[in-house]
TORPA-4810 file (N, C-alpha, C, O; in nm, 3 decimals):
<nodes>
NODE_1_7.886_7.528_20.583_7.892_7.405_20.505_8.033_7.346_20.510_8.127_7.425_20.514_X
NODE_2_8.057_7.210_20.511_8.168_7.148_20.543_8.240_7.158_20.409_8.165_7.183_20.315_X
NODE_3_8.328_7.149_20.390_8.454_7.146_20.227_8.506_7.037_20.235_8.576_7.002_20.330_X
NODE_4_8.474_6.953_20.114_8.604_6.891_20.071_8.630_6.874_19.974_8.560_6.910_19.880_X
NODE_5_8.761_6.801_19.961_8.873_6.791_19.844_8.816_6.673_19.772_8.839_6.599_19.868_X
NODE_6_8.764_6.594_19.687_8.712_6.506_19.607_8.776_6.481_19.490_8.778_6.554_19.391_X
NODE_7_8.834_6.361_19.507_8.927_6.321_19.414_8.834_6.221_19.301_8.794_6.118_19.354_X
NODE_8_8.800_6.237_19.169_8.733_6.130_19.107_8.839_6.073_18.986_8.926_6.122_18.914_X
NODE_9_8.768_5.918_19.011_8.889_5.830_18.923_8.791_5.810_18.819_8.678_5.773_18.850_X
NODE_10_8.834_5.838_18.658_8.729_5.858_18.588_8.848_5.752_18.448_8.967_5.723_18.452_X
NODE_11_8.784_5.736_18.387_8.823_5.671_18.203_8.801_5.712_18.143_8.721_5.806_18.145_X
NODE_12_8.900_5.637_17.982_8.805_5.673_17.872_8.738_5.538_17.807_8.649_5.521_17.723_X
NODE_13_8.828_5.441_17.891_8.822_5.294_17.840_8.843_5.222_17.662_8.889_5.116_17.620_X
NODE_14_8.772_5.362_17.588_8.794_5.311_17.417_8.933_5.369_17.384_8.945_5.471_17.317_X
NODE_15_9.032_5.305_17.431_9.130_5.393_17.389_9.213_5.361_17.275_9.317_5.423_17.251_X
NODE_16_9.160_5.245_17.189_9.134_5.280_17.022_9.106_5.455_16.980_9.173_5.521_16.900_X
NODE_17_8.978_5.503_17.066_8.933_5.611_16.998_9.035_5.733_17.027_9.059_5.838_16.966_X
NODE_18_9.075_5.685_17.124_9.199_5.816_17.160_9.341_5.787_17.148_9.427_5.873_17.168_X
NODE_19_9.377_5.621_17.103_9.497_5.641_16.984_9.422_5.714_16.864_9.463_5.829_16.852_X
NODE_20_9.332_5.683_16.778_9.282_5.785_16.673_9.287_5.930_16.678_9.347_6.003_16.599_X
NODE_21_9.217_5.966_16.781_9.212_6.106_16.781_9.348_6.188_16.803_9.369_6.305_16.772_X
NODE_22_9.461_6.068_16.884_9.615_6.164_16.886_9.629_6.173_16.775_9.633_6.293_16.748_X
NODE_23_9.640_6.113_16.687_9.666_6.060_16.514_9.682_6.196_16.482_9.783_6.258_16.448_X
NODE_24_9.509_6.248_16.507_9.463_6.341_16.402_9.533_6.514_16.501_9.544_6.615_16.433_X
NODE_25_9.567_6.518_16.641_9.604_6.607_16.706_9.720_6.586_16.737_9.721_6.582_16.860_X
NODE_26_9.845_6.565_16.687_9.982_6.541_16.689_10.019_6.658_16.833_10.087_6.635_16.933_X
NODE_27_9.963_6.755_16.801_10.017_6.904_16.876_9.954_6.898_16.966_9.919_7.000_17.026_X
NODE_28_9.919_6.778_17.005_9.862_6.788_17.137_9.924_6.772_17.267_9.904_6.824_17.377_X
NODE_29_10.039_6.648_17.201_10.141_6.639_17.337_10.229_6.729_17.364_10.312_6.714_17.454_X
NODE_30_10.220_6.834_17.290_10.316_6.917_17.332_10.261_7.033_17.398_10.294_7.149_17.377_X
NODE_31_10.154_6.982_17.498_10.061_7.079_17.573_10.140_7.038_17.720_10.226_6.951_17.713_X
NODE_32_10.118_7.085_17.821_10.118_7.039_17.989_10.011_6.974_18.017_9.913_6.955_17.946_X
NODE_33_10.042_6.921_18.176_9.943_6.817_18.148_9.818_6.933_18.226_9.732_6.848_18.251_X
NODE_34_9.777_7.025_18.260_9.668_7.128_18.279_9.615_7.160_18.111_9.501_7.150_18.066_X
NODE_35_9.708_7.191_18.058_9.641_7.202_17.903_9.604_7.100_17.867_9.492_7.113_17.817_X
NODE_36_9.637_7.006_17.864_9.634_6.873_17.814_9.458_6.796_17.896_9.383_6.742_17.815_X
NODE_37_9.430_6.799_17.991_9.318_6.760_18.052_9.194_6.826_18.003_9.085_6.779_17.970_X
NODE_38_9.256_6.999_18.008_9.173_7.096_17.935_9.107_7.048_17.858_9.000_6.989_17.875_X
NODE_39_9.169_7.069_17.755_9.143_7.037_17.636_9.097_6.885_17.585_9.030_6.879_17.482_X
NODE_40_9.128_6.779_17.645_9.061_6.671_17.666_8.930_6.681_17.680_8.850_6.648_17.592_X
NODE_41_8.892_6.739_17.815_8.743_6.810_17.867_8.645_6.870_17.750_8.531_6.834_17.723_X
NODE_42_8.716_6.958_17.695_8.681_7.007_17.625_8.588_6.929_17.464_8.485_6.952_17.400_X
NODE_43_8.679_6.851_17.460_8.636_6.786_17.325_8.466_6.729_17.359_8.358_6.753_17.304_X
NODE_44_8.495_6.668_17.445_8.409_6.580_17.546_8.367_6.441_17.454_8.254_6.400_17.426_X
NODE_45_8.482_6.395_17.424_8.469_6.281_17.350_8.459_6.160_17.376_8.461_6.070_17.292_X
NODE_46_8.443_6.145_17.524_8.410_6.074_17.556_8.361_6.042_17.687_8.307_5.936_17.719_X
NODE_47_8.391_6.185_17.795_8.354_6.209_17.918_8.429_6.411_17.907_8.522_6.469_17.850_X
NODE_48_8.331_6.443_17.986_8.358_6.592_18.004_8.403_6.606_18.137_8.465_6.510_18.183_X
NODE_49_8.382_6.721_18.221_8.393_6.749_18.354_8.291_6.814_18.430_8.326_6.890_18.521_X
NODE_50_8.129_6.790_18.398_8.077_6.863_18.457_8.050_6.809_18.618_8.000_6.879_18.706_X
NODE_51_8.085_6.695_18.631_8.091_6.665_18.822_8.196_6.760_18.871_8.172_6.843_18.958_X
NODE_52_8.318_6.745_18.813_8.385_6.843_18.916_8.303_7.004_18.911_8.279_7.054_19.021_X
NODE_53_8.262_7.084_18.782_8.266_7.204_18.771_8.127_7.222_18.864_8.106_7.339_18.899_X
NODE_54_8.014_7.105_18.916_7.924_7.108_18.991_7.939_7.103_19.127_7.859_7.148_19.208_X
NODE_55_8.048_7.044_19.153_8.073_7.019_19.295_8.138_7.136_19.316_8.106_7.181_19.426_X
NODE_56_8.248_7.234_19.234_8.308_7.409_19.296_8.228_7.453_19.261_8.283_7.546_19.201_X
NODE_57_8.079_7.472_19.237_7.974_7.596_19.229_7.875_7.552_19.376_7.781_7.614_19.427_X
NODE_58_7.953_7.397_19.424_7.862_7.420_19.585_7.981_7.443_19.662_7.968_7.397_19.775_X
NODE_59_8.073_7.487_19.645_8.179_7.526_19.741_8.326_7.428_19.764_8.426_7.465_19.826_X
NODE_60_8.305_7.289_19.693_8.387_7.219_19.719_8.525_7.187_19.647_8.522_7.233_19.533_X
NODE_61_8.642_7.126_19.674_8.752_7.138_19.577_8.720_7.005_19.511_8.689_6.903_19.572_X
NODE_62_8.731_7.017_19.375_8.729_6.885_19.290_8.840_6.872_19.241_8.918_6.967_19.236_X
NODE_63_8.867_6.755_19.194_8.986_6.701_19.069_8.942_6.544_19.027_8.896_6.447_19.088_X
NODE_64_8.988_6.580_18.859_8.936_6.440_18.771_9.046_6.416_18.756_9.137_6.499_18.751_X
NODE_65_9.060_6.269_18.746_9.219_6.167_18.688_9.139_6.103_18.567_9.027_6.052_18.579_X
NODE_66_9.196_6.110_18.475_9.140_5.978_18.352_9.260_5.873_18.404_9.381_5.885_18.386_X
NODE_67_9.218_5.811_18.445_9.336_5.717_18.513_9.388_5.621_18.388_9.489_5.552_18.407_X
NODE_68_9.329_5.617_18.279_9.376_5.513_18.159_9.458_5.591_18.009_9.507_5.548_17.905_X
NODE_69_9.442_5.691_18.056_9.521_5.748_17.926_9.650_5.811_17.923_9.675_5.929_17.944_X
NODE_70_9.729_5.717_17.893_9.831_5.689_17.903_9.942_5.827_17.898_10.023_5.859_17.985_X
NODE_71_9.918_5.888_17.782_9.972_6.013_17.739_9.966_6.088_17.866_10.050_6.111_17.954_X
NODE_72_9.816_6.125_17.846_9.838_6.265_17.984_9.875_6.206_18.131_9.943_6.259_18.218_X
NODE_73_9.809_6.080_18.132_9.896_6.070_18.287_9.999_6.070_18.313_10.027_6.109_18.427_X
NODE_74_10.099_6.032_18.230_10.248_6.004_18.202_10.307_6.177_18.194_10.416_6.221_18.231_X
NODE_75_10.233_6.223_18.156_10.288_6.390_18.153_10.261_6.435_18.299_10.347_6.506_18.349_X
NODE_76_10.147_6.402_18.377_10.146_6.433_18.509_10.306_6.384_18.625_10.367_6.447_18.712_X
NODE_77_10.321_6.253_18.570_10.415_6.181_18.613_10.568_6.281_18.627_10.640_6.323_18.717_X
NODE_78_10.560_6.286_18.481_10.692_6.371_18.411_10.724_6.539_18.515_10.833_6.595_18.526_X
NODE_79_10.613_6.578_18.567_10.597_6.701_18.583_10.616_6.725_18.729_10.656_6.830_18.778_X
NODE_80_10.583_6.615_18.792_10.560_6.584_18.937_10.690_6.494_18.946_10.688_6.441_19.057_X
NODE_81_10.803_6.455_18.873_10.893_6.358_18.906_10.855_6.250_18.979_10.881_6.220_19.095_X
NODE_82_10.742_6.158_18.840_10.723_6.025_18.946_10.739_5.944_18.897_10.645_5.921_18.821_X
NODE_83_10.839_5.850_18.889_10.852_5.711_18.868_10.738_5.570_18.856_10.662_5.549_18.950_X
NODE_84_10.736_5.514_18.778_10.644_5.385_18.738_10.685_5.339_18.650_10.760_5.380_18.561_X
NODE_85_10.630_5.230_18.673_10.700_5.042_18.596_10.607_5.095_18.462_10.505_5.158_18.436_X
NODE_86_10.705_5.030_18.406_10.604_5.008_18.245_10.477_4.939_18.267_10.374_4.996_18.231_X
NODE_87_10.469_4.821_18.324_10.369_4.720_18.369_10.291_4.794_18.355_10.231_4.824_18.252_X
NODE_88_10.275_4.857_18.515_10.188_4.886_18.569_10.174_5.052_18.606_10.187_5.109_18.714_X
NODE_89_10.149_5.095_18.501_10.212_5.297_18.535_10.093_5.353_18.542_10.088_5.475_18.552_X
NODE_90_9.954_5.265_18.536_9.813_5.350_18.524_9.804_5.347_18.688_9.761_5.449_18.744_X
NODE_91_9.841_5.242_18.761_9.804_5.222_18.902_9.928_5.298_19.027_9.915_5.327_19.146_X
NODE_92_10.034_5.309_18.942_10.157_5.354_19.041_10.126_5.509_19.032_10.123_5.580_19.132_X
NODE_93_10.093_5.574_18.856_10.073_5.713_18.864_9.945_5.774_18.926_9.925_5.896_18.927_X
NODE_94_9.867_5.690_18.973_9.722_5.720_19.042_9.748_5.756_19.176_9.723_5.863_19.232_X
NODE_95_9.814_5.630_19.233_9.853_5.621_19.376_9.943_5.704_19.417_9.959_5.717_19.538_X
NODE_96_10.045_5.800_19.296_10.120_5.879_19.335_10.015_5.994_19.356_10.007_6.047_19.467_X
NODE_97_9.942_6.032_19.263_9.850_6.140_19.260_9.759_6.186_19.381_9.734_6.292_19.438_X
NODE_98_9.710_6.000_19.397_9.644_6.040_19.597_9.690_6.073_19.638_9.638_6.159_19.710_X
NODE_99_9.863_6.052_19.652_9.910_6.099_19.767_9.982_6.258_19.740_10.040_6.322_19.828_X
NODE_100_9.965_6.299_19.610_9.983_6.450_19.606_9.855_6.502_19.674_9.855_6.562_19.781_X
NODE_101_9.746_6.474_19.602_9.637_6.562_19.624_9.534_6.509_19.783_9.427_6.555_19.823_X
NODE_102_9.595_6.432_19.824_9.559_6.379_19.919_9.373_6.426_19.939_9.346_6.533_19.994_X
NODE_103_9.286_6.353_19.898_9.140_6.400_19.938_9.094_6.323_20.019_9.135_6.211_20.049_X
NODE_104_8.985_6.393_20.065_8.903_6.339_20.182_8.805_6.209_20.145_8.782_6.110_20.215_X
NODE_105_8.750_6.247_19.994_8.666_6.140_19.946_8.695_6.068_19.790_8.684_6.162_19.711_X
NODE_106_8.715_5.990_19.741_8.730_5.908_19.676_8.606_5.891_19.595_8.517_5.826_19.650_X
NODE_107_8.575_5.953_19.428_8.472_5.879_19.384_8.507_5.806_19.261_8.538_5.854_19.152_X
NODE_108_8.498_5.697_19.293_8.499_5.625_19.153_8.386_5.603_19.058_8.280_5.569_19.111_X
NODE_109_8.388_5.619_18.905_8.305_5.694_18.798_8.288_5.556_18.810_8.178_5.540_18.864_X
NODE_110_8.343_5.444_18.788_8.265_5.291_18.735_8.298_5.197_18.762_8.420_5.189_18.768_X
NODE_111_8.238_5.101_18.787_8.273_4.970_18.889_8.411_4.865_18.773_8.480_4.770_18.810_X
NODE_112_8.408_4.925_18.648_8.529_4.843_18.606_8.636_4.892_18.699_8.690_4.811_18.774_X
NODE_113_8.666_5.004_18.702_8.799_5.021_18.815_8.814_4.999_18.942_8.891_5.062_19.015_X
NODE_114_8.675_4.829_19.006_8.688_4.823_19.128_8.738_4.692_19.174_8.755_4.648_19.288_X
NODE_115_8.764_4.617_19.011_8.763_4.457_18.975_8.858_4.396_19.082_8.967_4.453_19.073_X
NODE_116_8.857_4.327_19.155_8.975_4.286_19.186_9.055_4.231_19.095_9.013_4.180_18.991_X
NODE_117_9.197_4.241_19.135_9.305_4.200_19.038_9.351_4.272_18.919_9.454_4.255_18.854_X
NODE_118_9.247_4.362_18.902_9.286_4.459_18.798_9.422_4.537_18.760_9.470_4.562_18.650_X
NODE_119_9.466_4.566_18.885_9.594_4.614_18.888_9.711_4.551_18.935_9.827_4.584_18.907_X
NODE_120_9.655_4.410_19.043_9.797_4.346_19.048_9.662_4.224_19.052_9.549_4.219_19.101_X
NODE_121_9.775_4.109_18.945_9.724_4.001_18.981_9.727_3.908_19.042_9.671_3.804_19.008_X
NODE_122_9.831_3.930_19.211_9.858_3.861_19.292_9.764_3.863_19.409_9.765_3.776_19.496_X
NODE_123_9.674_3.976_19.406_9.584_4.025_19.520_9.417_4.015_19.442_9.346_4.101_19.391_X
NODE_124_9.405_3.915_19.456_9.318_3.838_19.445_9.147_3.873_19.470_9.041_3.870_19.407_X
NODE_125_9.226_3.928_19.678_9.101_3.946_19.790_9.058_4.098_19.756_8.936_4.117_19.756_X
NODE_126_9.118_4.179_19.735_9.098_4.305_19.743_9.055_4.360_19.637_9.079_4.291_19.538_X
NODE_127_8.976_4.500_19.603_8.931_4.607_19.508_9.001_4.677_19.528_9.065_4.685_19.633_X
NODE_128_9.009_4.753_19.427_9.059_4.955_19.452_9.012_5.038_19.580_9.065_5.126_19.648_X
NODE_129_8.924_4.990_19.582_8.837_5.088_19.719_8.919_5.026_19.879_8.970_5.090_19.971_X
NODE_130_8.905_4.912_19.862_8.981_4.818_19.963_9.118_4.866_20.007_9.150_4.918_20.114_X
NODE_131_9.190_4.838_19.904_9.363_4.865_19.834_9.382_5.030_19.891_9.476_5.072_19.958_X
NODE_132_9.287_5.092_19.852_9.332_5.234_19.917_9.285_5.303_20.054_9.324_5.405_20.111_X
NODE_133_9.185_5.209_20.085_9.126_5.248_20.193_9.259_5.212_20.332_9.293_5.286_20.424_X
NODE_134_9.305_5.080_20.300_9.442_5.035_20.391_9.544_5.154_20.382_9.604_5.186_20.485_X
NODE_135_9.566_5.219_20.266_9.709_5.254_20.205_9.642_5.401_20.282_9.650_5.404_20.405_X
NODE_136_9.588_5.500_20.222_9.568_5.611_20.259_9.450_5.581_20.395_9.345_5.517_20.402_X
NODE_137_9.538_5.671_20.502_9.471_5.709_20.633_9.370_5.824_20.622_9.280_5.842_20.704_X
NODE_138_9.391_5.899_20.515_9.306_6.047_20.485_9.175_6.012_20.419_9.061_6.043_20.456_X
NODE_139_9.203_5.956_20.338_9.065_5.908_20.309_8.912_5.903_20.398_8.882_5.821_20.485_X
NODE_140_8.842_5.999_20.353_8.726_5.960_20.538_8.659_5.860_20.412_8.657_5.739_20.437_X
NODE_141_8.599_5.912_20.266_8.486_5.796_20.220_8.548_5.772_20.114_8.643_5.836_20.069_X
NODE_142_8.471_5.629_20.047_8.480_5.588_19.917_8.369_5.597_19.843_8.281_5.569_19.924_X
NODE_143_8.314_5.622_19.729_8.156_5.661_19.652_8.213_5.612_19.550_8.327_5.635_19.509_X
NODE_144_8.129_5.538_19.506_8.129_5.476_19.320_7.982_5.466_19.247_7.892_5.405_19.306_X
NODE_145_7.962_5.516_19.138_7.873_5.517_19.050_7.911_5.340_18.983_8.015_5.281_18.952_X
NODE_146_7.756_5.302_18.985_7.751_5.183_18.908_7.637_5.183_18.778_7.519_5.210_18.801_X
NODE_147_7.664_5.164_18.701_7.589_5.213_18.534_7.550_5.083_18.488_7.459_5.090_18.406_X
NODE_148_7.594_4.954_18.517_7.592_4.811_18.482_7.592_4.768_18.599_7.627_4.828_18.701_X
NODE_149_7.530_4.607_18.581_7.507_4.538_18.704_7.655_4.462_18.674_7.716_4.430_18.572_X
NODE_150_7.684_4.450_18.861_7.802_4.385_18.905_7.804_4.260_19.006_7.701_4.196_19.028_X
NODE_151_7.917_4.230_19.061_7.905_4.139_19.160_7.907_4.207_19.255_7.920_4.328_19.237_X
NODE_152_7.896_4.156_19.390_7.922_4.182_19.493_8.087_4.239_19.499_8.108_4.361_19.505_X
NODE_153_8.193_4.145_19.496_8.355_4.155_19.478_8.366_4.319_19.423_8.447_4.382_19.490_X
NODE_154_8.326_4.367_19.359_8.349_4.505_19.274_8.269_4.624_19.405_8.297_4.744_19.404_X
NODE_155_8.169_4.563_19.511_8.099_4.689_19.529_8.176_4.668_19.746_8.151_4.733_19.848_X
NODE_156_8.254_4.567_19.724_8.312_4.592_19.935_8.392_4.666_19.945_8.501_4.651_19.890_X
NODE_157_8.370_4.744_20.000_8.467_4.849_20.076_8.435_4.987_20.030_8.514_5.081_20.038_X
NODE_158_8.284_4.995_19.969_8.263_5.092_19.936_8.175_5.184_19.994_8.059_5.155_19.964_X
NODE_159_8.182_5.268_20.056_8.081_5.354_20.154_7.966_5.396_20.121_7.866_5.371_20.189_X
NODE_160_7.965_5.479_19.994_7.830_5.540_19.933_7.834_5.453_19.764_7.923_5.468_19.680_X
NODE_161_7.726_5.376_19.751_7.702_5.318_19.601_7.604_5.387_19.560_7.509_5.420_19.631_X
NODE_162_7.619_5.418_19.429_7.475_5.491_19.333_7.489_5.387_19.194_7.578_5.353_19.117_X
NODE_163_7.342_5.362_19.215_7.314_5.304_19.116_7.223_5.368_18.998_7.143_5.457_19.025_X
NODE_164_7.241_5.317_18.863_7.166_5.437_18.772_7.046_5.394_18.744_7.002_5.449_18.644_X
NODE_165_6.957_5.297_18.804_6.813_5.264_18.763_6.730_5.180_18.882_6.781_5.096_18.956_X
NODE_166_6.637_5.208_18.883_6.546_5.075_18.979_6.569_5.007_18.977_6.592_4.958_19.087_X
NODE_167_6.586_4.942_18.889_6.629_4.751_18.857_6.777_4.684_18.912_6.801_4.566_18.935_X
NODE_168_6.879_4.816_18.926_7.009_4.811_18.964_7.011_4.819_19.103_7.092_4.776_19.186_X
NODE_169_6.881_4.897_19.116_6.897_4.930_19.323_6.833_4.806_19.365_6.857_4.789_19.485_X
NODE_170_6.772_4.728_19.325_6.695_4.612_19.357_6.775_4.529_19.376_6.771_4.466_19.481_X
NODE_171_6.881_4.502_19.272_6.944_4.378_19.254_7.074_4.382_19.406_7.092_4.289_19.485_X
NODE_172_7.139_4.506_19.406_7.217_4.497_19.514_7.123_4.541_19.604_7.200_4.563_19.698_X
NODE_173_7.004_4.573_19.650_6.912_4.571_19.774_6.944_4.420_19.810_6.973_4.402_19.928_X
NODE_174_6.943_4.275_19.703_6.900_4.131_19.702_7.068_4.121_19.764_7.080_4.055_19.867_X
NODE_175_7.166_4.169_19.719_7.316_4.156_19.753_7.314_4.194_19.936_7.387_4.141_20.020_X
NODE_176_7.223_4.287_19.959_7.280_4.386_20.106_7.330_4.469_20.123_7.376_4.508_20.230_X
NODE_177_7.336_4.531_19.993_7.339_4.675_19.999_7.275_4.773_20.002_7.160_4.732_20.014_X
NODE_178_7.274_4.893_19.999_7.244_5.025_20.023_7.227_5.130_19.919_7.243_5.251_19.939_X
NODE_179_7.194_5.078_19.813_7.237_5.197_19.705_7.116_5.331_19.682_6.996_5.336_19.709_X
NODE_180_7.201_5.419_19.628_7.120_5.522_19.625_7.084_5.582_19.497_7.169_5.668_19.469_X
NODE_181_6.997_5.573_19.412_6.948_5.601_19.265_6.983_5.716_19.193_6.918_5.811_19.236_X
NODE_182_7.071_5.753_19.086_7.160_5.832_19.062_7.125_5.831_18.910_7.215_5.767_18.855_X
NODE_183_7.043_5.871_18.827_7.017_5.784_18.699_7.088_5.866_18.614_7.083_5.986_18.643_X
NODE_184_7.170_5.828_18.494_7.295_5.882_18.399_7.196_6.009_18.352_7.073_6.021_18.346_X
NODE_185_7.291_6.083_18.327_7.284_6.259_18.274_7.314_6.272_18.163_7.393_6.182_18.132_X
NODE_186_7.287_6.361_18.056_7.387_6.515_17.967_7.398_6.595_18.021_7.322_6.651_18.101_X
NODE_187_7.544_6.625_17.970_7.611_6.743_18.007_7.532_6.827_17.871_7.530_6.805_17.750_X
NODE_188_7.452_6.964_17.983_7.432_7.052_17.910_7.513_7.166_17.822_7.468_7.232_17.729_X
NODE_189_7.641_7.171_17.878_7.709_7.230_17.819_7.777_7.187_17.690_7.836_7.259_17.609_X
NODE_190_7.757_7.053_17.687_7.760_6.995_17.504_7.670_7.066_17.390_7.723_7.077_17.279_X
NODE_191_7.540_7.114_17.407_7.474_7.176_17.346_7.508_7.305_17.290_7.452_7.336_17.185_X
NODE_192_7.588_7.383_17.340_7.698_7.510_17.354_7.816_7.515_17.241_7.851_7.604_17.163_X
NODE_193_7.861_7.390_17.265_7.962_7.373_17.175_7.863_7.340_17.049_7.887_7.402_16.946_X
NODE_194_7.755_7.250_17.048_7.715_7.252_16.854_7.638_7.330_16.837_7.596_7.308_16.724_X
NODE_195_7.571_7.439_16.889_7.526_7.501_16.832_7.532_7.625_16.688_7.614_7.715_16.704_X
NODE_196_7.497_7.626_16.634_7.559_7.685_16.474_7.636_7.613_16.382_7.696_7.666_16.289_X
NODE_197_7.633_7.429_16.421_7.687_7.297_16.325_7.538_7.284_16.264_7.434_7.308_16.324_X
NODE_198_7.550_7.247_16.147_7.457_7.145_16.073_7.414_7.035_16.162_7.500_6.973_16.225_X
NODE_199_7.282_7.005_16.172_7.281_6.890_16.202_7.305_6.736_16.101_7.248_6.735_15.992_X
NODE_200_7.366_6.647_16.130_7.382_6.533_16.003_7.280_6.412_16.026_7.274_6.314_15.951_X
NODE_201_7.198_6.432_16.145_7.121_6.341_16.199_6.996_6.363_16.230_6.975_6.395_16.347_X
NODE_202_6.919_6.356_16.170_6.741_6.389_16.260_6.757_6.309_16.369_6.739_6.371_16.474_X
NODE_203_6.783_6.196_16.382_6.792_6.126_16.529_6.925_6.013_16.520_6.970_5.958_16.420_X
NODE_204_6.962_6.003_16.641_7.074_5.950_16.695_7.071_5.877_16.810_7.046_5.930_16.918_X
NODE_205_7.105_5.712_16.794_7.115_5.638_16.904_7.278_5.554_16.901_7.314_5.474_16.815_X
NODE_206_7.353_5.598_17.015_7.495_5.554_17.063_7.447_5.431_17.203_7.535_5.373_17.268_X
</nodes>
């Protein structure tokens, strides 16, 4: 079986909820940034890690970036001696990170991080997938999960698209694309962690 290194660019996007939650975990920054992701994972408050921990039980190397949270990436930064603009330190500390961990494939968790202009607003023409596909030569693919319908602009330059419903594979089938039906999950290992809590809810819709 072939190996590779799979780099996924993942969020938390509410990051209201995770200024709150530093609030309440002060002792948190004074973790590394390996503890610090950990334990992020862990909470699963808003995304866990079970893609990477699925992809090393088929043999392959994974790594997650929360590319928006500011704290721990900035500790990656700190640790790795890497420099970034105030501006713009979610996109300089990412691009430093490709080029530490240099992987073969690229998956991006959600088509907000494919917007053009998102990260510079002088480049207009280009996505993330685009932007790195020029920059890194190592790169063989790009893969992005799409959960919401998008434009076209968010899905070029992207090699493998998964979409999470029929209605989503239809609509970019009508675009010219290719997508492949991927429909959203639980992580079973959330169940693990509440088990022996009270429940406070007979039923629950988020």
């Amino acid at each position: 079986m072939i190996n590779y290194r799979i780099l996924t660019i993942g969020g938390v996007h509410y990051i209201s909820l995770l200024e709150s939650w530093l609030r309440e975990n002060p002792e948190y920054l004074n973790n590394s940034y390996d503890e610090m992701l950990k334990e992020f994972f862990n909470t699963s408050m808003i995304s866990s890690n079970p893609f990477s921990q699925s992809l090393r039980k088929l043999g392959q190397e994974a790594i997650e970036l929360v590319i928006d949270f500011g704290v721990l990436q900035k500790q990656w930064a700190k640790e790795n001696g890497v420099l970034f603009s105030a501006d713009n330190w979610m996109f300089d500390i990412m691009l430093a990170q490709i080029e530490f961990y240099k992987p073969d494939v690229i998956y991006i968790q959600s088509n907000t991080f494919n917007i053009t202009g998102i990260f510079f607003k002088n480049i207009l023409n280009m996505n993330l997938a685009e932007i790195l596909k020029q920059k890194f030569s190592f790169i063989k693919l790009i893969v992005m999960f799409s959960g919401y319908p998008c434009g076209a602009e968010r899905i070029k330059g992207v090699d493998i698209l998964f979409a999470c419903s029929p209605s989503l594979m239809r609509l970019y089938q009508k675009m010219g694309f290719d997508p492949i039906l991927l429909y959203h999950s639980f992580d079973k290992s959330i169940i693990n962690k509440l088990n022996g809590q009270d429940k406070q809810y007979g039923f629950t819709f988020a």
